[in-house]
ChimeraX commands (.cxc) that place a marker at each C-alpha (Angstrom):
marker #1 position -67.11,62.88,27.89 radius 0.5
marker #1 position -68.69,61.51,31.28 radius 0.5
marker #1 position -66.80,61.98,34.69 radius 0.5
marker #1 position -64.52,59.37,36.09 radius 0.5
marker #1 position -66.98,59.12,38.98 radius 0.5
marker #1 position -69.51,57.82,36.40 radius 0.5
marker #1 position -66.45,55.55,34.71 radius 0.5
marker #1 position -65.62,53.97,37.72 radius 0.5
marker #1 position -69.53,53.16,38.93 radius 0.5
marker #1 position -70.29,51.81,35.88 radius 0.5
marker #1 position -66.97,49.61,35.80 radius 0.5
marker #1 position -67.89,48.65,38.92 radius 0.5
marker #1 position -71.50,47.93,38.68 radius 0.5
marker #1 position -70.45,45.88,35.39 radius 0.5
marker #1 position -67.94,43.62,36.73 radius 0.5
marker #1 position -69.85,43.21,39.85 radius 0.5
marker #1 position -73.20,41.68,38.08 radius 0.5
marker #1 position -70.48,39.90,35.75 radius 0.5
marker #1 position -68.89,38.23,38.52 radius 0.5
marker #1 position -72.00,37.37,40.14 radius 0.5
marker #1 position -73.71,35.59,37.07 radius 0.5
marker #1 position -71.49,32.23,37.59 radius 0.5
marker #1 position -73.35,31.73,40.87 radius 0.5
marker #1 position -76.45,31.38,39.59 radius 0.5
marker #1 position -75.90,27.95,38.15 radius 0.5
marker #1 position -73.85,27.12,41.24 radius 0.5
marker #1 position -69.74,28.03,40.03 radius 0.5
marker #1 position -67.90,29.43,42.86 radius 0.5
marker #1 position -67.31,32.84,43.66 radius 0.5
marker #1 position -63.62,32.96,42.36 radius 0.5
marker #1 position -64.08,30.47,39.40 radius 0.5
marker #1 position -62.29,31.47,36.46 radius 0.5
marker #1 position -65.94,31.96,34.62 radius 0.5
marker #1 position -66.61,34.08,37.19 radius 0.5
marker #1 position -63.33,36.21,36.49 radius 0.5
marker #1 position -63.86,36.39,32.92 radius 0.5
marker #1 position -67.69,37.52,33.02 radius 0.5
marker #1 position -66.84,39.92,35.80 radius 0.5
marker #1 position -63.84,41.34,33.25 radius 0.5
marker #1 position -66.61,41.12,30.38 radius 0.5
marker #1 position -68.65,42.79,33.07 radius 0.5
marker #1 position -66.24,45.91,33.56 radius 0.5
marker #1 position -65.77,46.07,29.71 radius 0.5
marker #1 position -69.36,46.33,29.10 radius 0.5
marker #1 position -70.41,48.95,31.98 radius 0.5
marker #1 position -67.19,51.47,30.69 radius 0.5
marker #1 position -68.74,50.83,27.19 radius 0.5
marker #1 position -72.10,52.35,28.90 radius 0.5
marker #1 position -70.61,55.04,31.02 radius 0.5
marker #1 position -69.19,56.30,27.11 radius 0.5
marker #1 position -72.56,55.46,25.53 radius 0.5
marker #1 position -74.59,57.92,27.81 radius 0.5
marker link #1:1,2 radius 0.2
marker link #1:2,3 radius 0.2
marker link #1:3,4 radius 0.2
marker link #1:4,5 radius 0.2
marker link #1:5,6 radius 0.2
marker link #1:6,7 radius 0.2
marker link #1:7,8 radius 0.2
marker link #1:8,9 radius 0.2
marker link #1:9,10 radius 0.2
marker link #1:10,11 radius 0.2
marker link #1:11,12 radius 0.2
marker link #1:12,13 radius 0.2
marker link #1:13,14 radius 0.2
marker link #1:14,15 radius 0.2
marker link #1:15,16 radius 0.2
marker link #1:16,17 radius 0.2
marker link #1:17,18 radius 0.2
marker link #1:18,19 radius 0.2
marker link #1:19,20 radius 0.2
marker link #1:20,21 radius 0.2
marker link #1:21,22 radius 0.2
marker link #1:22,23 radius 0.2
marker link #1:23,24 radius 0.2
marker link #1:24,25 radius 0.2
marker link #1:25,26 radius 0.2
marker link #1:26,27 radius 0.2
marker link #1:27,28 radius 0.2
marker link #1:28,29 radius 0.2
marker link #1:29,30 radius 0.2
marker link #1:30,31 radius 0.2
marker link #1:31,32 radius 0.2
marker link #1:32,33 radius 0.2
marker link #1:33,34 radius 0.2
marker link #1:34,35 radius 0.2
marker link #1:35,36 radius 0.2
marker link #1:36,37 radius 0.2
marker link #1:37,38 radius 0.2
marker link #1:38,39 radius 0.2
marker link #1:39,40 radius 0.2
marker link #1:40,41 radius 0.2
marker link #1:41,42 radius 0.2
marker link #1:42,43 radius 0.2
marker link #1:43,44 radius 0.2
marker link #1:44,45 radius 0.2
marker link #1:45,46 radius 0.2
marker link #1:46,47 radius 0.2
marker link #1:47,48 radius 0.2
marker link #1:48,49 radius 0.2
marker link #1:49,50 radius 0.2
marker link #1:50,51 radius 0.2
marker link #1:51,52 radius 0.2
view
């Protein structure tokens, strides 16, 4: 099982790419596409943190 340190970076490093994503095609900041992907985001690094 991997240390909450490593939980929480990865959770964090997930949502923030996730979040940042929308502003690439020019959605703001705090768009709800933006929320969703940065929630996708967090699923996807905690998924990782488990995975290694």
């Amino acid at each position: 099982m991997p240390s909450r340190l490593l939980i929480w970076v990865s959770i964090f490093i997930g949502s923030t790419i996730g979040g940042i994503i929308p502003e690439l095609w020019g959605a703001g900041m705090f768009s709800y596409l933006s929320l969703l992907l940065s929630g996708i985001g967090a699923l996807v690094g905690l998924w990782i943190a488990f995975k290694i």
